[in-house]
VOVO-442446 format. One record per residue: residue number from 1; x, y, z negated of N, C-alpha, C in turn. Coordinates in pm, 1 decimal. Atoms other than C-alpha are relative to their C-alpha. Layout:
N
     k        n_x        n_y        n_z       ca_x       ca_y       ca_z        c_x        c_y        c_z
   NUM          X          Y          Z          X          Y          Z          X          Y          Z
...
//
This chain:
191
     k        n_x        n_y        n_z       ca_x       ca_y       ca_z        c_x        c_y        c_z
     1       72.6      124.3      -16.9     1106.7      -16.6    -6693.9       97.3     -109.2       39.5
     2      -72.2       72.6       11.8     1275.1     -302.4    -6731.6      -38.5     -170.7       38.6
     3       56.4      103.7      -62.4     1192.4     -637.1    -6485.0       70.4     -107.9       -0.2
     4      -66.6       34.6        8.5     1485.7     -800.5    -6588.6       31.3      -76.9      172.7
     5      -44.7        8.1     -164.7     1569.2     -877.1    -6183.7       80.4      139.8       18.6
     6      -41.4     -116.8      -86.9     1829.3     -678.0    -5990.6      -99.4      -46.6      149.1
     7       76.7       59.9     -109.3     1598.3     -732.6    -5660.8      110.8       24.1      113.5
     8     -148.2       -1.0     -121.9     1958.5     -655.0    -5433.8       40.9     -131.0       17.8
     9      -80.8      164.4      -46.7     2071.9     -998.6    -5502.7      -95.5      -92.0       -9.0
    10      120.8      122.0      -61.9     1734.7    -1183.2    -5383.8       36.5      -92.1       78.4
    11      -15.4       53.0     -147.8     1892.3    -1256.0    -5052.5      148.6     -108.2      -84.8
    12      -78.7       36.7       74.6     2238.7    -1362.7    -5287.4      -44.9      -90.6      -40.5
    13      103.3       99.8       62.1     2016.5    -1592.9    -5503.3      -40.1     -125.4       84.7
    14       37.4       69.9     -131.5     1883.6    -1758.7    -5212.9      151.0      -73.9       57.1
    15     -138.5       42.6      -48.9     2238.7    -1815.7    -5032.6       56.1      -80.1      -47.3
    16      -67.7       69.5       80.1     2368.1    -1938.0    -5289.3      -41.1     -130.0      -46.5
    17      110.5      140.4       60.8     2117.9    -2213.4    -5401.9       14.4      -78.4      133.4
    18      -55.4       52.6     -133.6     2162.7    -2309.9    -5050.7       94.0      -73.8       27.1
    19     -174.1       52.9        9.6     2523.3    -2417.1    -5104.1      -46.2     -141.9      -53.1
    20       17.8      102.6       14.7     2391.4    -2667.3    -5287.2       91.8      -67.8     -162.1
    21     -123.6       11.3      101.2     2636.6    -2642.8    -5602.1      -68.4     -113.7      -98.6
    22      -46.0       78.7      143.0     2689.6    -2895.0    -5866.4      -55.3       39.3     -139.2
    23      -27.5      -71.5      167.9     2778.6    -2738.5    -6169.0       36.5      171.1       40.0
    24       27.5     -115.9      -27.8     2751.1    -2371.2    -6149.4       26.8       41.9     -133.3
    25      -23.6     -107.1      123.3     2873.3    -2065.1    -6420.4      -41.3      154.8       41.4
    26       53.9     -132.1      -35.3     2673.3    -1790.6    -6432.3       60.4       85.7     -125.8
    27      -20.8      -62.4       70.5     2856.8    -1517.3    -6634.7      -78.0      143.8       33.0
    28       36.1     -118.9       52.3     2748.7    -1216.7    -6767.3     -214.9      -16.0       40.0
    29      162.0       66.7      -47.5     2340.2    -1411.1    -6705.2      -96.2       98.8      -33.6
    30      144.5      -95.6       11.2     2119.9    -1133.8    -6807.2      -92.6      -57.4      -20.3
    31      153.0       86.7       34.2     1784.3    -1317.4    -6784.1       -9.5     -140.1       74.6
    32      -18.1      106.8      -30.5     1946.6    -1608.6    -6619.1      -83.0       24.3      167.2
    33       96.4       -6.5     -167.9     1764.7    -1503.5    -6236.9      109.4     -105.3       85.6
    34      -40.2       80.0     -115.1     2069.2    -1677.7    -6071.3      -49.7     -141.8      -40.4
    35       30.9      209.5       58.2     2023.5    -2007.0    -6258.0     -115.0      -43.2       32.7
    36       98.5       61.8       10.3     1663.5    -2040.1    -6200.8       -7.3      -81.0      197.8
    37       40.1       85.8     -127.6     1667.2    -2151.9    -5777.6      164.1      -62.9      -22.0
    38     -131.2      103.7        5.7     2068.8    -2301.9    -5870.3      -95.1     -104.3      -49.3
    39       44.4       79.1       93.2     1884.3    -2522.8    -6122.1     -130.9      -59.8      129.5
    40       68.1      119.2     -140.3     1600.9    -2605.6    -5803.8       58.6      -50.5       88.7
    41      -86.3      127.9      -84.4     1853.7    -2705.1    -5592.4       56.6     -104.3      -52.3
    42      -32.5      135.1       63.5     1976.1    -2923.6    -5827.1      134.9       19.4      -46.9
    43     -127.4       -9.8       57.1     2263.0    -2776.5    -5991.0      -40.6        1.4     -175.8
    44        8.6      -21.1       95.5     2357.7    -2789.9    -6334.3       59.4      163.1      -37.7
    45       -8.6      -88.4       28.6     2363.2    -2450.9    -6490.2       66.3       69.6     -158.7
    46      -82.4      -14.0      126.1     2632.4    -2265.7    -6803.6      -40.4      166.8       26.1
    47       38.5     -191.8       -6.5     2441.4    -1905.5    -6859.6       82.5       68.5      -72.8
    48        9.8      -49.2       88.7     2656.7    -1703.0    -7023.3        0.7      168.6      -60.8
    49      115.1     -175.9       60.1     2587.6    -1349.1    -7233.8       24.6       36.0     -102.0
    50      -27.9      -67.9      165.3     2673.7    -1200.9    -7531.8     -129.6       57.5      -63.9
    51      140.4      -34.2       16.7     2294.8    -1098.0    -7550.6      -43.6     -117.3      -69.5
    52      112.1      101.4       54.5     2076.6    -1336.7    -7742.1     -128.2       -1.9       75.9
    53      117.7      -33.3      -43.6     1794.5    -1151.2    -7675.9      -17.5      -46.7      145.5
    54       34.3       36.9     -146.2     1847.2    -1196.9    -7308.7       51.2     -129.4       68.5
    55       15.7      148.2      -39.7     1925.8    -1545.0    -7278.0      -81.1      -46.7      -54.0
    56       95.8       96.9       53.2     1628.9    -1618.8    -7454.8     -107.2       33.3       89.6
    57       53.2      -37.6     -110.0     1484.2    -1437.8    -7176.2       13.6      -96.6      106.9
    58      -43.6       72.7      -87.7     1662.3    -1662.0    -6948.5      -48.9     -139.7      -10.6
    59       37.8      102.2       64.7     1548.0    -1959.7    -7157.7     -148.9       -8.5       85.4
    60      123.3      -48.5      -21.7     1167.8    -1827.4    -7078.5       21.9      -35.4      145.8
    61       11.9       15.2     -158.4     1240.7    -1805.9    -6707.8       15.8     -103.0       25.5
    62       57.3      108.7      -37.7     1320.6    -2106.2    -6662.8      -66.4     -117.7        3.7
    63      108.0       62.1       28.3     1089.0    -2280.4    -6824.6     -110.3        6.8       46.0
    64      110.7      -39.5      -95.3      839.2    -2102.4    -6633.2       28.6      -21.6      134.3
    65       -6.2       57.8     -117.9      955.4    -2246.8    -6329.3       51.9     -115.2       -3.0
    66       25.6      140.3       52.1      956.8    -2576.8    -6504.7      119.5      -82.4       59.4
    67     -165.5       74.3      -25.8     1314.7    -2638.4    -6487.5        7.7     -111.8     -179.9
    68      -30.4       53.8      139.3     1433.9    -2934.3    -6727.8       55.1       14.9      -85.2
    69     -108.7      -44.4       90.4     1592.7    -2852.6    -7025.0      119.8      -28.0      -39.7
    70     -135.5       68.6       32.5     1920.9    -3059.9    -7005.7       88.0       65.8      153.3
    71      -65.0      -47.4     -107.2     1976.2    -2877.2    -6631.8       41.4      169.6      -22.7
    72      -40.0     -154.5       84.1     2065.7    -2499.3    -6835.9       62.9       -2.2     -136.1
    73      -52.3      -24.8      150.6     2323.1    -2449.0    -7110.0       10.4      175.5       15.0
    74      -14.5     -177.4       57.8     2281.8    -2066.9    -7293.2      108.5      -45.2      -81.6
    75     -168.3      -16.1       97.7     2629.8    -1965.9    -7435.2       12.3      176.6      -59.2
    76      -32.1     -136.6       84.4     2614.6    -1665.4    -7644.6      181.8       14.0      -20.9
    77     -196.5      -63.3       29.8     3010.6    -1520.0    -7608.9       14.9       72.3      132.4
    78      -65.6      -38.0      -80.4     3183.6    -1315.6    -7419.1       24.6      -43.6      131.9
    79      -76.3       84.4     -192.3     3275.6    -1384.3    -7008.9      113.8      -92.0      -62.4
    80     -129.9      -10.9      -34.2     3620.8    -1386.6    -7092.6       50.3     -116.5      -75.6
    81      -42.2      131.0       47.5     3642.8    -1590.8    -7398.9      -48.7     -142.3       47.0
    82       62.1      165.6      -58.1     3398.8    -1862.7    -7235.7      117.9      -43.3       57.2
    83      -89.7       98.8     -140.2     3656.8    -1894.9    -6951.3      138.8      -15.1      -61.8
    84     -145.4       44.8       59.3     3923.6    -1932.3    -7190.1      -59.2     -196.5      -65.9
    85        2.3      150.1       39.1     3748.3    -2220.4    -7376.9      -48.6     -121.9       45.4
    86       -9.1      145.5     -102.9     3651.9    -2388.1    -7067.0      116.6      -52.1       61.5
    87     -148.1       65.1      -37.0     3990.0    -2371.8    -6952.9       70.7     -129.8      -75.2
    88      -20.5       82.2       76.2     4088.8    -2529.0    -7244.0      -55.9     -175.3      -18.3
    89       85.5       90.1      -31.0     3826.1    -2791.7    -7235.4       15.0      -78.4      117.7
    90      -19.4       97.9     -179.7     3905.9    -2903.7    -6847.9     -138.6       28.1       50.6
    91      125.0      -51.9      -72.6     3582.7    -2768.5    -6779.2      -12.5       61.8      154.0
    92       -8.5      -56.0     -190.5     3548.9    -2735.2    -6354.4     -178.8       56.7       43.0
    93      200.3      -53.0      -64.5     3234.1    -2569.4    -6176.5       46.0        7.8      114.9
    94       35.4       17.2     -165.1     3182.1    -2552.0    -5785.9      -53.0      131.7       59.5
    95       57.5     -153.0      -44.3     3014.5    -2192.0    -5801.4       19.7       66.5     -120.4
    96       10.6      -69.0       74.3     3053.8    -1914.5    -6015.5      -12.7      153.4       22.7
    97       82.5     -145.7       -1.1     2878.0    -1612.8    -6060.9       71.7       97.2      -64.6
    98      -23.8      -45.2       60.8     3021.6    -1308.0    -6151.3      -57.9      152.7       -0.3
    99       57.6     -140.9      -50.4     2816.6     -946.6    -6170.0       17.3       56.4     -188.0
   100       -3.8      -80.2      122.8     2947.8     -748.7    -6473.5      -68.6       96.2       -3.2
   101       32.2     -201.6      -15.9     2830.6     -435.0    -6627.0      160.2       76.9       62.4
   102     -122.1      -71.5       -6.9     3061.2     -129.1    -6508.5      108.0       13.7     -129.3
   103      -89.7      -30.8      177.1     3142.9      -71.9    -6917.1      -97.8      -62.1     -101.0
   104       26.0       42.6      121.1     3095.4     -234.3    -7221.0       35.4       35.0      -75.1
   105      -59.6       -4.7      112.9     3173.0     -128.5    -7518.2       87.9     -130.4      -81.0
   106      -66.5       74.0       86.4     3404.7     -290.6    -7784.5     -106.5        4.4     -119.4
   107       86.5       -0.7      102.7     3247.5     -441.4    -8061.5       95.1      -82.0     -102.6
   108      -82.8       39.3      129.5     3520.9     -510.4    -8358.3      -56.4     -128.8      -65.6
   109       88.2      106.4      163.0     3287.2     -704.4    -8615.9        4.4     -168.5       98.6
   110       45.8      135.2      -76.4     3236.5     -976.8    -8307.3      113.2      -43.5       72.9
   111     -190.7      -19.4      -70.9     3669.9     -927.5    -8179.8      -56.2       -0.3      177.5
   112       29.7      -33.8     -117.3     3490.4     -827.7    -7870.3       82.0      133.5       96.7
   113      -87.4     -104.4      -40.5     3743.5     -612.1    -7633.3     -137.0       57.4       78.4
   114      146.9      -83.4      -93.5     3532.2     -310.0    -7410.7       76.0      -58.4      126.3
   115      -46.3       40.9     -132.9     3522.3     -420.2    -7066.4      -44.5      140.4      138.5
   116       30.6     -125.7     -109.4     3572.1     -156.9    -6765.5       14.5      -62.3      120.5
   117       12.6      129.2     -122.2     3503.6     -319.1    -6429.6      136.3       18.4       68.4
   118     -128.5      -48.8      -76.2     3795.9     -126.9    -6227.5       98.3      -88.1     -112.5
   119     -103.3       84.8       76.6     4052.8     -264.5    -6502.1      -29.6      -99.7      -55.1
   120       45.4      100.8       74.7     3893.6     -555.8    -6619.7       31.0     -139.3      133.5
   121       50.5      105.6      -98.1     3798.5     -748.0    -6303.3       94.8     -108.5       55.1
   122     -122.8       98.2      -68.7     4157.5     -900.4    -6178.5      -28.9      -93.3     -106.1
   123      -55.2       81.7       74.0     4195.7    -1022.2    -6479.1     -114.0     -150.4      -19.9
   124       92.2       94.6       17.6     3831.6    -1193.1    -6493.6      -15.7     -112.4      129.7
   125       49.4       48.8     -110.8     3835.5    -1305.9    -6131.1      153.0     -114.2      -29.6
   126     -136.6      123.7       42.0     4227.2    -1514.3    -6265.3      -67.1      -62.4      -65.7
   127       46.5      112.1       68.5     4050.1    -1679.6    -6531.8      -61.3      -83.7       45.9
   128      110.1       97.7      -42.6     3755.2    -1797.0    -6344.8      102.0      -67.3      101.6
   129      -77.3       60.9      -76.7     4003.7    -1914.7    -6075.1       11.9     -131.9      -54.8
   130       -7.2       83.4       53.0     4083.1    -2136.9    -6340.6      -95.5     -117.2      -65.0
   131       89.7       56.3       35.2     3823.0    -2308.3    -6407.9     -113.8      -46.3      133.7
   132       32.3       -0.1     -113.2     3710.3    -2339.7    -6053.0       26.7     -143.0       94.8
   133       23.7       82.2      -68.3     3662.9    -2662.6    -5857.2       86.5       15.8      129.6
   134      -98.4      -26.0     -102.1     3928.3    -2673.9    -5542.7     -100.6       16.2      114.4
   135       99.7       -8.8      -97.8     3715.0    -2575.6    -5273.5     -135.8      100.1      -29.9
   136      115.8      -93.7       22.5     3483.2    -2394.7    -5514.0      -44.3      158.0       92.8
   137       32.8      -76.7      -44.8     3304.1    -2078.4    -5462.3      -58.4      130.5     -119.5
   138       23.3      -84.4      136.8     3320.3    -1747.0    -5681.9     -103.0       75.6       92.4
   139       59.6     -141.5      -93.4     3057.6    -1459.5    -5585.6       -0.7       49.3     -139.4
   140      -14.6     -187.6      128.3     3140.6    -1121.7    -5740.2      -71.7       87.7       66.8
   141       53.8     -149.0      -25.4     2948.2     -806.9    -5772.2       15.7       57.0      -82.4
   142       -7.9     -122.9       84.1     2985.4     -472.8    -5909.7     -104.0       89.1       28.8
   143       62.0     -136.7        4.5     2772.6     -145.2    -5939.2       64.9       67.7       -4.0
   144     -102.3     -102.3       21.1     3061.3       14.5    -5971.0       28.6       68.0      170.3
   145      -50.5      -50.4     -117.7     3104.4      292.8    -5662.1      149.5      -31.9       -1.9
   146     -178.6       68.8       -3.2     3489.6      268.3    -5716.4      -16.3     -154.5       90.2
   147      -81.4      155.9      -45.5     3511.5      -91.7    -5652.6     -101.2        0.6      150.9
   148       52.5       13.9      -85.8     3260.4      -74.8    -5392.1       36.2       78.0      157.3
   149      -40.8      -33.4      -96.2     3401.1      158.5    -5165.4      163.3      -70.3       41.7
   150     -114.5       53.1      -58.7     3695.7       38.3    -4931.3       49.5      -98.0       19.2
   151      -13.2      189.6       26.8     3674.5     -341.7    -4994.1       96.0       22.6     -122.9
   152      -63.1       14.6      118.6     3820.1     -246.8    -5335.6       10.7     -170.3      -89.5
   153       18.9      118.7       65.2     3649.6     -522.2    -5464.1       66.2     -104.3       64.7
   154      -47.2       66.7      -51.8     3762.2     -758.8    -5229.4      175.7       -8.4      -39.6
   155     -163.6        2.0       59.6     4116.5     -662.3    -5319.8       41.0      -45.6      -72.1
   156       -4.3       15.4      184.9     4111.2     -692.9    -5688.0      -11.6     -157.5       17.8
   157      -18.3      183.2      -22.8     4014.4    -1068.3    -5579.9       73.5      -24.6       22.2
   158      -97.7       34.4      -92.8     4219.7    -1132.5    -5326.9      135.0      -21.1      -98.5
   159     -153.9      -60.8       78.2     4537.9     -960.8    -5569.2        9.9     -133.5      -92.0
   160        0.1       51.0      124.4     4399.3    -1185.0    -5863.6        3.6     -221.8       47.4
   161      -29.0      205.7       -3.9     4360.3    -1563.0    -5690.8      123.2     -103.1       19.7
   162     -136.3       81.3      -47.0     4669.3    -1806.4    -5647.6       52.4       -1.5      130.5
   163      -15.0       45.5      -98.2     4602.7    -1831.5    -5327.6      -83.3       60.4       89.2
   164      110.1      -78.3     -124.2     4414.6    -1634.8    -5017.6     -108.9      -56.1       15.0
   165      111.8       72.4       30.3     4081.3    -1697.5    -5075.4      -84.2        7.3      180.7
   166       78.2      -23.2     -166.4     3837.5    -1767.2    -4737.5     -137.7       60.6      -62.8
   167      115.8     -105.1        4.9     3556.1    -1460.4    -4738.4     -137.2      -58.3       48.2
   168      133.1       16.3      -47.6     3175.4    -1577.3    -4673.1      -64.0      136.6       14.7
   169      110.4      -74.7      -14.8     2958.2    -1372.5    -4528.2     -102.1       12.8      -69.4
   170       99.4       31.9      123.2     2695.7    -1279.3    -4733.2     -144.0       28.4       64.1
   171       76.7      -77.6      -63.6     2293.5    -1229.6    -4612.9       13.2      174.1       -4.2
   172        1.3     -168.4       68.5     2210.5     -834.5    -4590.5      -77.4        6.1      -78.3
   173       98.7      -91.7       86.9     2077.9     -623.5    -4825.9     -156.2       -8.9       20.6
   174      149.8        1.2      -51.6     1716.5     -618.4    -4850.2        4.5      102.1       27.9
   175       51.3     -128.0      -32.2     1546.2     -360.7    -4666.1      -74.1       85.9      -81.5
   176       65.8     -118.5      102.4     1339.6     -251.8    -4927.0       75.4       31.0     -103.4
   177      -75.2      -30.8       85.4     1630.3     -204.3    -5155.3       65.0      114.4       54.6
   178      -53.3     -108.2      -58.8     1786.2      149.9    -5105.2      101.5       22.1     -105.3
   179      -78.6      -20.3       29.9     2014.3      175.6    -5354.4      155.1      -44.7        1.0
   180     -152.6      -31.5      -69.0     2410.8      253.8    -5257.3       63.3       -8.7     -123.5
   181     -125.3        5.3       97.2     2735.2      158.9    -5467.4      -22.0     -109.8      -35.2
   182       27.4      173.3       59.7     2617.8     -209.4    -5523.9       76.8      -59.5       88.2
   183     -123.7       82.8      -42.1     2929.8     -459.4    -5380.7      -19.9      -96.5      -42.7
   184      -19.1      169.1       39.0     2965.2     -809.0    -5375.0       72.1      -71.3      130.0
   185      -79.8       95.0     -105.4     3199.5    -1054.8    -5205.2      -41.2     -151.7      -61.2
   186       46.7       99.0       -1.6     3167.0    -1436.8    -5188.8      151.8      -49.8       48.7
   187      -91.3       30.6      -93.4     3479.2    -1607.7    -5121.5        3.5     -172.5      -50.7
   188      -53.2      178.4       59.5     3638.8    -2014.5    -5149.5      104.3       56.8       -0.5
   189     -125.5      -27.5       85.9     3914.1    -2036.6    -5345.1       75.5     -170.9       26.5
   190      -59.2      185.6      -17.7     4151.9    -2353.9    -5220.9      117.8       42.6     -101.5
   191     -123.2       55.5      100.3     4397.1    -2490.6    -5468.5      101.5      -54.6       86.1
//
Protein backbone atom coordinates (compact mmCIF):
# COMPACT_ATOMS: atom_id res chain seq x y z
CA UNK A 1 0.00 0.00 0.00
CA UNK A 2 1.28 2.83 -1.23
CA UNK A 3 0.37 6.57 0.54
CA UNK A 4 2.94 8.17 -1.25
CA UNK A 5 4.18 9.92 2.37
CA UNK A 6 7.21 8.66 4.28
CA UNK A 7 5.28 9.76 7.69
CA UNK A 8 9.21 9.84 9.51
CA UNK A 9 9.83 13.11 7.93
CA UNK A 10 6.44 14.88 9.18
CA UNK A 11 8.32 16.49 11.98
CA UNK A 12 11.31 17.28 8.97
CA UNK A 13 8.58 18.82 6.72
CA UNK A 14 7.44 20.98 9.36
CA UNK A 15 11.10 22.26 10.45
CA UNK A 16 11.91 22.96 7.51
CA UNK A 17 8.98 25.15 6.20
CA UNK A 18 9.74 26.94 9.31
CA UNK A 19 13.10 28.17 8.03
CA UNK A 20 11.28 30.06 5.92
CA UNK A 21 13.33 29.30 2.57
CA UNK A 22 13.23 31.18 -0.61
CA UNK A 23 13.91 29.04 -3.32
CA UNK A 24 14.10 25.50 -2.29
CA UNK A 25 15.33 22.02 -4.42
CA UNK A 26 13.67 19.16 -3.65
CA UNK A 27 15.54 16.20 -5.28
CA UNK A 28 14.67 12.88 -5.74
CA UNK A 29 10.49 14.56 -4.96
CA UNK A 30 8.52 11.44 -5.02
CA UNK A 31 5.03 12.98 -4.70
CA UNK A 32 6.49 16.33 -3.98
CA UNK A 33 5.30 16.04 0.21
CA UNK A 34 8.30 18.37 0.98
CA UNK A 35 7.23 21.09 -1.47
CA UNK A 36 3.71 21.23 -0.46
CA UNK A 37 4.14 23.30 3.37
CA UNK A 38 7.81 24.89 1.56
CA UNK A 39 5.41 26.28 -1.08
CA UNK A 40 2.92 27.58 2.23
CA UNK A 41 5.56 29.25 3.68
CA UNK A 42 6.21 30.93 0.76
CA UNK A 43 9.01 29.37 -0.92
CA UNK A 44 9.50 28.79 -4.40
CA UNK A 45 9.76 25.15 -5.18
CA UNK A 46 12.24 22.86 -8.20
CA UNK A 47 10.71 19.08 -7.67
CA UNK A 48 12.87 16.92 -9.13
CA UNK A 49 12.35 12.95 -10.29
CA UNK A 50 13.00 10.90 -12.97
CA UNK A 51 9.36 9.53 -12.37
CA UNK A 52 6.69 11.21 -14.42
CA UNK A 53 4.22 9.32 -12.96
CA UNK A 54 5.14 10.66 -9.59
CA UNK A 55 5.54 14.17 -10.17
CA UNK A 56 2.31 14.22 -11.59
CA UNK A 57 1.44 12.98 -8.30
CA UNK A 58 3.22 15.84 -6.85
CA UNK A 59 1.48 18.14 -9.35
CA UNK A 60 -2.01 16.71 -7.73
CA UNK A 61 -0.81 17.42 -4.22
CA UNK A 62 -0.32 20.51 -4.55
CA UNK A 63 -3.01 21.62 -6.15
CA UNK A 64 -5.02 20.12 -3.55
CA UNK A 65 -3.67 22.32 -1.10
CA UNK A 66 -4.26 25.12 -3.51
CA UNK A 67 -0.79 26.06 -4.01
CA UNK A 68 -0.26 28.48 -7.15
CA UNK A 69 1.03 27.14 -10.07
CA UNK A 70 4.04 29.47 -10.82
CA UNK A 71 5.27 28.62 -6.90
CA UNK A 72 6.34 24.56 -8.18
CA UNK A 73 8.60 23.66 -11.10
CA UNK A 74 8.41 19.50 -11.97
CA UNK A 75 11.78 18.50 -13.64
CA UNK A 76 11.73 15.09 -14.98
CA UNK A 77 15.84 14.10 -14.91
CA UNK A 78 18.03 12.71 -12.89
CA UNK A 79 19.36 14.41 -9.22
CA UNK A 80 22.66 14.54 -10.54
CA UNK A 81 22.25 15.82 -13.97
CA UNK A 82 19.73 18.62 -12.63
CA UNK A 83 22.59 19.82 -10.33
CA UNK A 84 24.87 19.86 -13.11
CA UNK A 85 22.57 22.07 -15.28
CA UNK A 86 21.81 24.33 -12.51
CA UNK A 87 25.30 24.73 -11.88
CA UNK A 88 25.73 25.66 -15.17
CA UNK A 89 22.84 28.00 -15.27
CA UNK A 90 23.98 30.05 -11.89
CA UNK A 91 21.04 28.62 -10.46
CA UNK A 92 21.27 29.25 -6.24
CA UNK A 93 18.59 27.78 -3.70
CA UNK A 94 18.58 28.47 0.19
CA UNK A 95 17.34 24.80 1.07
CA UNK A 96 17.79 21.65 -0.45
CA UNK A 97 16.35 18.47 0.02
CA UNK A 98 18.02 15.43 -0.40
CA UNK A 99 16.40 11.71 0.51
CA UNK A 100 17.55 9.20 -2.19
CA UNK A 101 16.57 5.71 -2.81
CA UNK A 102 19.35 3.22 -1.34
CA UNK A 103 19.72 1.79 -5.28
CA UNK A 104 18.68 2.62 -8.50
CA UNK A 105 19.20 0.97 -11.25
CA UNK A 106 20.96 2.13 -14.51
CA UNK A 107 18.89 2.81 -17.28
CA UNK A 108 21.13 3.03 -20.70
CA UNK A 109 18.28 4.11 -23.26
CA UNK A 110 17.84 7.42 -20.80
CA UNK A 111 22.33 7.61 -20.10
CA UNK A 112 21.06 7.21 -16.64
CA UNK A 113 24.11 5.89 -14.26
CA UNK A 114 22.66 3.29 -11.14
CA UNK A 115 22.86 5.15 -8.04
CA UNK A 116 24.03 3.34 -4.64
CA UNK A 117 23.59 5.62 -1.65
CA UNK A 118 26.94 4.48 0.29
CA UNK A 119 28.97 5.41 -3.04
CA UNK A 120 26.91 7.82 -4.57
CA UNK A 121 26.14 10.33 -1.80
CA UNK A 122 29.65 12.41 -1.46
CA UNK A 123 29.51 12.92 -4.68
CA UNK A 124 25.71 14.23 -4.65
CA UNK A 125 26.06 16.17 -1.40
CA UNK A 126 29.51 18.21 -3.73
CA UNK A 127 27.24 19.05 -6.40
CA UNK A 128 24.43 20.36 -4.41
CA UNK A 129 27.07 22.34 -2.43
CA UNK A 130 27.26 23.95 -5.60
CA UNK A 131 24.41 25.23 -6.23
CA UNK A 132 23.71 26.25 -2.71
CA UNK A 133 23.10 29.80 -1.45
CA UNK A 134 26.09 30.86 1.17
CA UNK A 135 24.44 30.35 4.29
CA UNK A 136 22.07 27.84 2.71
CA UNK A 137 20.75 24.74 4.16
CA UNK A 138 21.02 21.03 2.73
CA UNK A 139 18.90 18.24 4.68
CA UNK A 140 19.92 14.68 3.80
CA UNK A 141 18.36 11.39 4.45
CA UNK A 142 18.95 7.87 3.80
CA UNK A 143 17.20 4.44 4.54
CA UNK A 144 20.19 3.07 4.15
CA UNK A 145 21.33 1.13 7.67
CA UNK A 146 25.03 1.57 6.53
CA UNK A 147 24.90 5.23 6.33
CA UNK A 148 22.77 5.45 9.25
CA UNK A 149 24.71 3.83 11.74
CA UNK A 150 27.76 5.80 13.30
CA UNK A 151 27.03 9.31 11.90
CA UNK A 152 28.15 7.73 8.60
CA UNK A 153 25.99 9.95 7.01
CA UNK A 154 27.11 12.89 8.59
CA UNK A 155 30.60 12.05 7.41
CA UNK A 156 30.05 11.49 3.80
CA UNK A 157 28.79 15.29 4.17
CA UNK A 158 31.05 16.68 6.16
CA UNK A 159 34.09 14.73 3.73
CA UNK A 160 32.09 16.10 0.61
CA UNK A 161 31.48 20.13 1.51
CA UNK A 162 34.29 22.86 0.94
CA UNK A 163 34.00 23.79 4.07
CA UNK A 164 32.76 22.43 7.77
CA UNK A 165 29.33 22.62 7.57
CA UNK A 166 27.27 23.86 11.04
CA UNK A 167 24.86 20.64 12.11
CA UNK A 168 21.05 21.60 13.05
CA UNK A 169 19.33 19.76 15.21
CA UNK A 170 16.60 18.15 13.83
CA UNK A 171 12.85 17.60 15.69
CA UNK A 172 12.53 13.75 16.89
CA UNK A 173 11.18 11.05 15.27
CA UNK A 174 7.59 10.63 15.58
CA UNK A 175 6.45 8.41 18.17
CA UNK A 176 4.21 6.57 16.19
CA UNK A 177 6.85 5.83 13.66
CA UNK A 178 8.87 2.65 14.69
CA UNK A 179 10.83 2.03 12.00
CA UNK A 180 14.95 1.84 12.52
CA UNK A 181 17.78 2.55 9.81
CA UNK A 182 16.12 5.89 8.64
CA UNK A 183 19.07 8.91 9.01
CA UNK A 184 19.02 12.35 8.26
CA UNK A 185 21.24 15.32 9.02
CA UNK A 186 20.49 19.03 8.39
CA UNK A 187 23.45 21.12 8.21
CA UNK A 188 24.51 25.13 6.82
CA UNK A 189 26.95 25.13 4.48
CA UNK A 190 29.07 28.70 4.63
CA UNK A 191 31.02 29.67 1.59
Amino acid sequence: FSTGLFLEHREHRRSLAERRPQRALNLFAYTCAFAVPLVAAGAVVVNVDVSARYLDWGRRNLALNNAAPDVARFVRMDAREYLAVAARRGEQFDLIIIDPPTFAAADPRRKRAAWKAVADYPELIGAAARVLMPGGVIFAASNNRELAERDVLKQLIAAALPRTPTWIALPPWPVDVRERGRVAAVCVCPR
